[in-house]
Every structure is written in C-alpha cells, then in structure tokens.
C-alpha positions as CSV (number, residue, x, y, z in Angstrom):
1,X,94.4,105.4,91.3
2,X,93.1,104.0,95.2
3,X,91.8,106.9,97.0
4,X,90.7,105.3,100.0
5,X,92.7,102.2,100.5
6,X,95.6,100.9,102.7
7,X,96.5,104.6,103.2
8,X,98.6,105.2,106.3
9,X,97.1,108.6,105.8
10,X,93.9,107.4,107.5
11,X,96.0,105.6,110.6
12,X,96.5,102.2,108.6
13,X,100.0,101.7,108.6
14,X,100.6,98.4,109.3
15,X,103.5,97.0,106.8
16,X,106.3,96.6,109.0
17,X,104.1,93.1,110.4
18,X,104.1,92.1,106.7
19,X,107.7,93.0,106.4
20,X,108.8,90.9,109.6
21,X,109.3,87.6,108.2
22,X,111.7,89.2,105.5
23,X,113.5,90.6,108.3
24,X,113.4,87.1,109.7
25,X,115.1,85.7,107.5
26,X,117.8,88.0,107.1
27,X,119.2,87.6,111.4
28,X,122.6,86.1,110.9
29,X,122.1,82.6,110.8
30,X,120.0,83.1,108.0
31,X,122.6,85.6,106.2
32,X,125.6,83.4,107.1
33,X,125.4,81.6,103.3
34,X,125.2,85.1,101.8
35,X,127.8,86.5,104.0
36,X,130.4,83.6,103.2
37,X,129.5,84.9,99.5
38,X,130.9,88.5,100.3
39,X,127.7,90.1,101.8
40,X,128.6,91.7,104.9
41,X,124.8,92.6,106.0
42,X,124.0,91.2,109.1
43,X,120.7,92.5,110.6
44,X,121.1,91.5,114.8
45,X,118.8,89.8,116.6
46,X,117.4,92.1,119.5
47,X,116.9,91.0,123.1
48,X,113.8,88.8,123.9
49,X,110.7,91.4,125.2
50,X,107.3,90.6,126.5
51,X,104.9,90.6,123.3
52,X,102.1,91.9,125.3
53,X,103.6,94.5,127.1
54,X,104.3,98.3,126.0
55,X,108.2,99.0,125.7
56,X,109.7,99.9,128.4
57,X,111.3,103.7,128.6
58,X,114.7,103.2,128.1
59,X,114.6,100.7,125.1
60,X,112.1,103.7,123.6
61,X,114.7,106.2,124.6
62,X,117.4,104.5,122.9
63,X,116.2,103.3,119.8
64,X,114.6,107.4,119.7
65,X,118.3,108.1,120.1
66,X,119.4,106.5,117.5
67,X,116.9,107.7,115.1
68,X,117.9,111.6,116.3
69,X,121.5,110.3,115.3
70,X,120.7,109.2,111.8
71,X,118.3,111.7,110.8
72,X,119.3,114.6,112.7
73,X,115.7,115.1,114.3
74,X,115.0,116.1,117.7
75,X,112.2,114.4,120.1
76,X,110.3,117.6,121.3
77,X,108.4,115.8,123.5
78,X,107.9,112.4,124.8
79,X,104.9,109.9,122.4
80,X,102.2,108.2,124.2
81,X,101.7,104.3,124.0
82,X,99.3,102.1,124.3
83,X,98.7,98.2,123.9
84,X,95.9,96.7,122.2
85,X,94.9,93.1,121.7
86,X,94.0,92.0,118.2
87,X,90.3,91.4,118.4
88,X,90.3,95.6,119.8
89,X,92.7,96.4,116.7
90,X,90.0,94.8,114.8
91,X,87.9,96.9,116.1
92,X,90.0,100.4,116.1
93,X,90.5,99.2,111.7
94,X,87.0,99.3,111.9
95,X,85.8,102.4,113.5
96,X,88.5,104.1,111.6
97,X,87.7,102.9,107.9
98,X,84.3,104.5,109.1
99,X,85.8,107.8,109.7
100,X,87.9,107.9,106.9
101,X,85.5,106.6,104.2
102,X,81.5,106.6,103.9
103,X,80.2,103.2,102.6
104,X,79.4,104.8,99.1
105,X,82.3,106.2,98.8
106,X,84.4,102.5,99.2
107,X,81.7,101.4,96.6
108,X,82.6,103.4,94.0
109,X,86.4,102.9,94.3
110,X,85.4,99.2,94.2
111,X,83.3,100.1,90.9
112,X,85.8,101.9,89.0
113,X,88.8,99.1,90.1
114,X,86.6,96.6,88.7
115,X,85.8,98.0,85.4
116,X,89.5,98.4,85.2
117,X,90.1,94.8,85.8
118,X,91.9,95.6,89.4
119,X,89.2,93.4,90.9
120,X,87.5,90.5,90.1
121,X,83.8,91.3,90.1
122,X,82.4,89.4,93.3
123,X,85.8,90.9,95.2
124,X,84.3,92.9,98.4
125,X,86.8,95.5,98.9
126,X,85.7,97.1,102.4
127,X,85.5,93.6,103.8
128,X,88.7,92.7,102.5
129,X,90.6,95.9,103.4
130,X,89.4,95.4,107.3
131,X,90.8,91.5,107.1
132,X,94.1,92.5,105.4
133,X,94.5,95.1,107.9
134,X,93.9,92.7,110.7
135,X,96.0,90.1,110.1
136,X,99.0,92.0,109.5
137,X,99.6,94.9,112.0
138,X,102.2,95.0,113.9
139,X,102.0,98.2,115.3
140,X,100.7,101.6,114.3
141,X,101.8,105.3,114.9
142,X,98.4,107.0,115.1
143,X,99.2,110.9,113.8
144,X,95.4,111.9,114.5
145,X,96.1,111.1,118.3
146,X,99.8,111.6,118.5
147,X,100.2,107.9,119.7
148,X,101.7,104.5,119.2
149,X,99.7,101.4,119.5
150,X,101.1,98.7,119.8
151,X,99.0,95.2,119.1
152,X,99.8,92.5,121.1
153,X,101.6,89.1,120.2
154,X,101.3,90.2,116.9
155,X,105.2,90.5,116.4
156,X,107.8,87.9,117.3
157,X,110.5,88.5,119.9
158,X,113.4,89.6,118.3
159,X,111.6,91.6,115.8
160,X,109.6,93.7,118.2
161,X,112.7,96.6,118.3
162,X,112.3,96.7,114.6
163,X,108.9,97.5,114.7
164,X,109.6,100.3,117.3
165,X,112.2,101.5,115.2
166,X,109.6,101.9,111.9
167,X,106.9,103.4,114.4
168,X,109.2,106.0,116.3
169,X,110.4,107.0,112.9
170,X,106.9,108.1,111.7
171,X,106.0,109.5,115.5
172,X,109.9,111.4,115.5
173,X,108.5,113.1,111.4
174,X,105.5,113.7,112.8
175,X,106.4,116.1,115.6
176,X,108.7,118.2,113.2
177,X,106.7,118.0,109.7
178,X,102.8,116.9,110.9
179,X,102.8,113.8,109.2
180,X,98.6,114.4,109.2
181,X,99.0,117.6,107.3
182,X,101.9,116.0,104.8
183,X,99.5,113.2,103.8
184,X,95.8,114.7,103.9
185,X,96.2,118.4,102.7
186,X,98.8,118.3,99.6
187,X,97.9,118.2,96.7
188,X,94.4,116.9,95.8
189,X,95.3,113.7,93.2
190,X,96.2,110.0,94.1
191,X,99.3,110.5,92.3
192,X,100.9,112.9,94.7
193,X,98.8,111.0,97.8
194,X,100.5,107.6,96.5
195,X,104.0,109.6,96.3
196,X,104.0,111.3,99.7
197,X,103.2,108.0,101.0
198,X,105.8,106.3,99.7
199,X,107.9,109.0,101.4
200,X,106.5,108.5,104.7
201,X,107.0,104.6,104.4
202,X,110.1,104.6,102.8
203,X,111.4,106.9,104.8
204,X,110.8,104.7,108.0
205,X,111.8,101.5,106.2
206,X,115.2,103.3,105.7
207,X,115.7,104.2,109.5
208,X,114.4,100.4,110.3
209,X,117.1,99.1,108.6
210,X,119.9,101.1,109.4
211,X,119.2,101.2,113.2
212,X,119.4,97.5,113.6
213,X,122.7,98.0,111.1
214,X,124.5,100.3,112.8
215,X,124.3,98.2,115.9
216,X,126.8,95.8,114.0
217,X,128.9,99.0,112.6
218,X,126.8,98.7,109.3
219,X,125.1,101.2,107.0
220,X,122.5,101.5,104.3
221,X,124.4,104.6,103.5
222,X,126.4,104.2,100.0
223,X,125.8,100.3,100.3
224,X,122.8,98.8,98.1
225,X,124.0,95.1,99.0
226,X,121.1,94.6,102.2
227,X,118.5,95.8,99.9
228,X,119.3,94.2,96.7
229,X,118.6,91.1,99.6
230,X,115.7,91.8,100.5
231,X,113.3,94.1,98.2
232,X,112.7,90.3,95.5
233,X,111.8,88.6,98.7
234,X,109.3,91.2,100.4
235,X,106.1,89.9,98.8
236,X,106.9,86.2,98.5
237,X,107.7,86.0,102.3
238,X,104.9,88.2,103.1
239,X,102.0,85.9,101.0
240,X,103.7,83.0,103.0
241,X,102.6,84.0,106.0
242,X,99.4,86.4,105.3
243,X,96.9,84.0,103.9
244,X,94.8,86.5,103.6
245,X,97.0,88.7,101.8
246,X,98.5,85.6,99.8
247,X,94.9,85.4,98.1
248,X,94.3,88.9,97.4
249,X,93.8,90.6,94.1
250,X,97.8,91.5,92.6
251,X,97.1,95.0,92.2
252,X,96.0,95.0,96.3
253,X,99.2,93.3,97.1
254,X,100.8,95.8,94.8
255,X,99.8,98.8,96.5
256,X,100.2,97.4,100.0
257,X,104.2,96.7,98.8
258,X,104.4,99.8,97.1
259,X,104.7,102.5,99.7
260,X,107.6,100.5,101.3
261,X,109.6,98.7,98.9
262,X,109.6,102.1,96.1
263,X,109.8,104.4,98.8
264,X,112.6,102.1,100.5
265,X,114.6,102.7,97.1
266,X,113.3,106.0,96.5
267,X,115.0,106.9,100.3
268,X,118.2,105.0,99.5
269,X,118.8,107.1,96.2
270,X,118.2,110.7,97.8
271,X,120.4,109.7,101.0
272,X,123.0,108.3,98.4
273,X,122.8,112.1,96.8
274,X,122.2,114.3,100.0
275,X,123.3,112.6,102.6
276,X,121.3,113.4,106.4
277,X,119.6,116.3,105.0
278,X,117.7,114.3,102.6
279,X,115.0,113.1,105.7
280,X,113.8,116.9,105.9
281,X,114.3,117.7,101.9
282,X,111.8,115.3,101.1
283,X,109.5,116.1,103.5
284,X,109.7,119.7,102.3
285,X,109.8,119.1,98.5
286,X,108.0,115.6,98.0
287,X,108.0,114.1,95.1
288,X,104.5,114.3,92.4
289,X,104.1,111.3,91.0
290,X,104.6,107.4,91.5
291,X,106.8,108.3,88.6
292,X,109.0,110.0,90.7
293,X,109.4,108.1,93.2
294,X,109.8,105.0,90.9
295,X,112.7,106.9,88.9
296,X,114.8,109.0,91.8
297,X,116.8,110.9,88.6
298,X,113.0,112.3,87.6
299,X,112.6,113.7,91.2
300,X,115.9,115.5,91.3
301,X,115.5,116.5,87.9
302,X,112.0,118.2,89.2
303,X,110.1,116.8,86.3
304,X,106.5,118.0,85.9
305,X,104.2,115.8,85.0
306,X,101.9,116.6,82.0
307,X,98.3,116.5,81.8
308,X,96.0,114.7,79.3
309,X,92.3,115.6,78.2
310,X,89.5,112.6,79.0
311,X,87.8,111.9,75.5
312,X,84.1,112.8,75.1
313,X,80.9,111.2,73.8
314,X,77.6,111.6,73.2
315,X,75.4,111.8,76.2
316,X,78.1,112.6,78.4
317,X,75.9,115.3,79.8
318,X,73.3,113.3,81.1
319,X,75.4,111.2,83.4
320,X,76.5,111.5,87.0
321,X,79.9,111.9,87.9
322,X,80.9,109.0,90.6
323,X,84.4,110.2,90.9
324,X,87.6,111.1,89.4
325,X,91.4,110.5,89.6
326,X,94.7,109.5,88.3
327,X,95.9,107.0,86.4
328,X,99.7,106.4,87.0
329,X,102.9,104.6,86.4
330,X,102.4,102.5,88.8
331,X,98.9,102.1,88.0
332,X,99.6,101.0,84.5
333,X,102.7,98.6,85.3
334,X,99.8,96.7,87.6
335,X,97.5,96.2,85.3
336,X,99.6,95.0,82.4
337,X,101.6,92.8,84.5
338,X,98.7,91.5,85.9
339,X,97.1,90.7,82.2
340,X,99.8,90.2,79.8
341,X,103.5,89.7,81.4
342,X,105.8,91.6,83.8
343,X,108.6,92.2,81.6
344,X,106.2,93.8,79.3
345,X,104.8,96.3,82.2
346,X,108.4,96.8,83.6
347,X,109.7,97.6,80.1
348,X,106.4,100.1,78.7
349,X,105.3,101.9,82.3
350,X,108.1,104.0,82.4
351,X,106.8,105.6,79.2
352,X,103.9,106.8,81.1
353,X,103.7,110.8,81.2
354,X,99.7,111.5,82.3
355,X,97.2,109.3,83.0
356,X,93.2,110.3,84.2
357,X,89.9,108.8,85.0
358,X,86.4,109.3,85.5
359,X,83.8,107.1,86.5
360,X,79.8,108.7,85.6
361,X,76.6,106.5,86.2
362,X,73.8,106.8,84.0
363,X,71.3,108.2,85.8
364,X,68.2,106.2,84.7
365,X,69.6,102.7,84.6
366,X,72.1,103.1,87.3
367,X,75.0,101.6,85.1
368,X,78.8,102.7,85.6
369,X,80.3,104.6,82.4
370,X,84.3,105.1,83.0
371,X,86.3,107.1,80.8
372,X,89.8,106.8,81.3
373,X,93.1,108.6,79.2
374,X,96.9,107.9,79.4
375,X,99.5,110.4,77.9
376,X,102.8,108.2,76.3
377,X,106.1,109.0,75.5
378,X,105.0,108.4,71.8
379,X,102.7,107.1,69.6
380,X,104.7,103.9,69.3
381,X,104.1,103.7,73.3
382,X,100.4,104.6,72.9
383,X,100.4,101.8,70.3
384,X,102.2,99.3,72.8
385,X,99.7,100.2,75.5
386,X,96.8,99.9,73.4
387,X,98.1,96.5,72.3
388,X,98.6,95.0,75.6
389,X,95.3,97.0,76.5
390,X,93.6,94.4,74.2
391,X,94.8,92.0,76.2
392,X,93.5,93.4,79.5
393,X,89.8,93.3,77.8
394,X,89.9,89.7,76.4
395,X,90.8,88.2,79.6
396,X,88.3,90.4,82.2
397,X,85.4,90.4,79.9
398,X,82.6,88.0,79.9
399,X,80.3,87.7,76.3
400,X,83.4,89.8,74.5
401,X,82.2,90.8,71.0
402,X,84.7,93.0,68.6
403,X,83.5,94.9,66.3
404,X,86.8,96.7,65.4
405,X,90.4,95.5,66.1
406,X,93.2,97.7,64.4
407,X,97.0,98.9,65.3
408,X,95.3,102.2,66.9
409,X,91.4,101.3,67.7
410,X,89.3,99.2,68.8
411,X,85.3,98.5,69.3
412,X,83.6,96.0,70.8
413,X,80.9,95.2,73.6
414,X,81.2,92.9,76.8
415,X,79.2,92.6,80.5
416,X,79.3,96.0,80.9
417,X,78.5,97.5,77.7
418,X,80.0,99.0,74.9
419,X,83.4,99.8,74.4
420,X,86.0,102.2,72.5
421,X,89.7,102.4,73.0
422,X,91.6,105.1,70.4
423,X,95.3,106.2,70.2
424,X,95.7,109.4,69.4
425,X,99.0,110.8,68.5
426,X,100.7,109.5,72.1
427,X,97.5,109.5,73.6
428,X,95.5,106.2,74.8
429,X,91.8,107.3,75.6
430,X,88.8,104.9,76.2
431,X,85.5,104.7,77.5
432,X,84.0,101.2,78.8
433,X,80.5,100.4,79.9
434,X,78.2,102.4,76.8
435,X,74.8,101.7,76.8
C-alpha cells in the first residue's frame, strides 16, 4: 500500500548496508560449523580496500565482468562514481525525499498507515524515513543521474566488493532496460510498484551472491542451500546493528526486507526455470502483484489479479478524496502478523485475490474517513480475515465500544470514529473513522 516510501524508485536504495552483516557472518569462518554439516556455501572474503576512496578501475572492471558473464548483459558505456561522506548522504536523502514527495503528500500516507494500524499514532514518518535511510546506506546507484555514490566508511572492508557487485548490477540493468522508466512509468498501483521493485532488488541480490560464489567455483544456480542460510537471519542481524531500524514500526522493517529477501527468492525460482535469460524476461514481463512475486508458480502461470469494489455510505459525496491505492498480499500478511500471530498471516495471505483503499477527509471537520476492501479466495477466507480483523481493532483502538460483533460483521466506534467491517460473499469491506 506505501506509495512514497523506501522506494529505490526515488534513488533510495540502500539495503545492501542492511544486508552486510548477514553477509558477515556467512565469510568462511563463520560458515565452517555449517559447512562441516554438509553446506558447501562459502561466501570469500575480498581483499582489504580503502573505505573512503572510490574503487579503483580495474576492481570495477572485473566485478562488471563478471556480472556480463552471469547475466549475459553488456556495459555500453563506462558509470560515473562519486564518494560522499555521511553527513552529505544525509543531506542528498534529504533533498531527494523533497523531490520525490511534497510534505502533504508523506502526510497523508502517514494518515492512511495509521488508521490501518501500520503506525503507531505519534510515529513521524518523513522524519523516520530520512534516519532509516541514513544510518543504513551503503552505497546507491542513482538512475536519475546515471551514477554510483558511494558513502564513505559506511561499509566494512571485506564487504565493500559486495556492495559494488549489488550497485553495478542495478547501473549494468539500467543502461539496457532504464531502470527510471521500469520503476516510475508502469503501471499506476503500489502493487505492481512494490512488484517491479522486488525485481530490481532481487535481481541484484541474486548477482551479489553469486559473484562472490563463483569466485569459490560456487552457484546459486539449482542450489537453494546459501539462501535457505541466510533469508531467517536477514532482519535479526539487520535490527542488531540498525538501532534505528531495530525500533521501527514491523510493517516499515517489512517493507524495507521485502524488495530484497521476496525478490531474492522470487530471482532464484525464475533462474531455476529459465536459466540466464530469466534477468531480461523479467525485466520485460514483470510480475503484477506482491502476489506474484511471493508465489513464483502464480507469475509463470500469468495470473491476473482480480478487482474488488470499495463499499459505499451515506455522505460519501461530501468528502475529499486524500488518496487511493492497493491493498495487497503482503500488505495483509503485515498487518495480521503484526496484530494476531505470524503463522496465522503466513497461513490466510495467500488467500488474498484484490485488495483496495481510499482515504476521504470530511471537508468541514477535517477528519480522515478510510474505506478499504479485500477480495478472498472464499467466504470462509473473508470470515478468517474478518476474524483476525477484530483483532487488529481491539488492540490499535483507544475508547473501543462494540456495538455489533458476529461471524460476518461488526460495529463499533473508537478514537477515530465510527466503524463497520462486513463480509460479503468472499469480500471483506470496511470503513473506519465515521462521524
């Protein structure tokens, strides 16, 4: 459902930092218990490199020569670099976020993720999104400029040609597919933005890894072993060494993860099935949905996704609409995890087919109204959601008053206003915040 945050499609790419002390861990001292065990992935440990300084040319040659190898992609022309210390990344996050995003705009985001429960309600998101951003990069390939920056002392040593690696990756896509046109003029819905994402970062993550494989006679190709190793450990290693990301809301953490770990997967499956051809394929035929991308087998099966109607109420005429959007798998798997239990989100998202939102102000009293409909396999699904629904309202509402609990509805009032949640047939449609 984010529109406007963490999206590499506005020059904010900066997982691979939060991804280096996973990769940290996995250098072969680390791996040696595993690897007695029968894992034979062993990621090496590059040579010691000035933090400060931009690569030279030939380690950027090299590691582009690898890349051309594994994904069969030619460098037509040589990518600028530059170095940056982190107080003037701070700054560049900052300038940015302003030219990606008007003030109002991030506020109403922020509005609609609260009402949801994404957010708790004193969370500042802009604030928050130009600290996460800071303490993690790394590095950054900046598709507006056709550059790399690099941001000093920010990665250690040996994991500086990894972060190359994940950077020439994007800057080697971008010069055949314009990454800016793949991520900002598709399709017009956070579903398909949060998909093609996932592609982009996935896609890198994949050439990451198997570049400092192959240098050991490794693959990823066919061999699921380093990622079963490392996908469970990406977010616990990353919140032990991001405080700032460590205390962030789960659904944030979620969709910082998201891009890279799904689309890591997501990569593994089609390379499994095409082989090399699958880096162009999916940059030609994308995938729609965070459904997709979730479940590889819906992608090749080129399943559609279907399309819900928001419900109405009286007065609807009379208020503004903020903004509008999707509501999808991953959305939902979020939010229930986040309120009742993961194996209940992990075992009902996938029953997810549609999913929609609107957020309206009431013009006089400036108060929020969202209206919000998700599409199930089933009614028995619709039922399940609307059950742990109840859930998500009990524990983000402040002076909660029912006034109607059943097995397919429910009415009742908290902070916001008034509230009714209905399944209908495999439909799940509510509006929250009635006056």
């Amino acid at each position: 459902m984010t529109k406007l945050t963490f999206r590499p499609a506005h020059g904010l790419s900066v997982l691979t930092a939060l991804l280096l002390p996973v990769l940290a861990a996995m250098t072969p001292a680390a791996l040696l218990a595993q690897e007695q065990q029968g894992s034979v992935v062993v990621l090496p440990v590059a040579p010691p490199v000035d933090p400060g300084a931009v690569p030279s040319a030939e380690q950027i040659d090299r590691i582009l020569g690898q890349i051309s190898t594994i994904t069969g992609l030619k460098l037509k022309h040589p990518v600028p670099m530059t170095a940056l210390s982190k107080a003037e990344w701070r700054q560049w996050v900052e300038e940015r976020l302003k030219e990606s995003a008007k003030p109002e705009e991030i506020k109403v985001e922020e509005t609609a993720m609260k009402i949801f429960g994404f957010l708790p309600p004193d969370f500042d998101l802009r604030a928050s999104t130009v600290d996460l951003m800071s303490e993690q990069a790394a590095a950054v390939y900046d598709h507006k400029k056709k550059r790399m920056i690099f941001v000093q002392g920010a990665a250690p040593d040996e994991m500086q040609e990894a972060v190359l690696a994940h950077e020439l990756s994007h800057a080697l896509a971008d010069q055949h597919f314009d990454m800016g046109r793949f991520l900002e003029k598709g399709p017009h819905s956070d579903e398909s933005e949060s998909a093609r994402l996932a592609v982009v970062e996935g896609q890198a993550m994949w050439i990451m890894l198997e570049v400092m494989l192959n240098r050991n006679g490794q693959s990823l190709t066919k061999n699921s072993a380093a990622l079963e190793l490392m996908i469970p450990s990406m977010g616990k290693m990353a919140a032990s060494q991001y405080p700032v990301f460590e205390k962030s809301p789960l659904y944030l953490k979620e969709s910082l993860l998201f891009p890279y770990s799904a689309g890591l997967l997501f990569q593994q499956a089609v390379i499994d099935k095409l082989g090399r051809d699958a880096f162009a394929a999916v940059l030609r035929d994308p995938p729609k949905t965070t459904q997709q991308v979730l479940h590889p087998a819906k992608y090749f099966a080129h399943a559609a996704a279907a399309s819900v109607e928001l419900p109405e109420f009286d007065g609807r005429n009379k208020l503004k609409k903020l903004t509008e959007g999707d509501v999808g798998e991953f959305d939902m798997r979020v939010l229930f995890e986040q309120y009742a239990s993961k194996k209940e989100a992990v075992e009902l998202a996938p029953e997810w087919r549609a999913g929609r939102f609107e957020l309206l102000e009431d013009k006089a009293a400036k108060q929020p109204v969202l209206r919000w409909s998700v599409l199930w396999s089933s009614p028995e699904s619709a039922r399940k959601a609307l059950s742990l629904y109840l859930k998500v309202i009990e524990q983000k509402s402040q002076q909660l008053k029912w006034t109607r609990q059943s097995a397919e509805a429910a009415e009742g009032s908290n902070q916001l206003g008034g509230y009714r949640i209905l399944v209908d047939g495999s439909r799940l449609a509510a509006i929250e915040g009635l006056r």
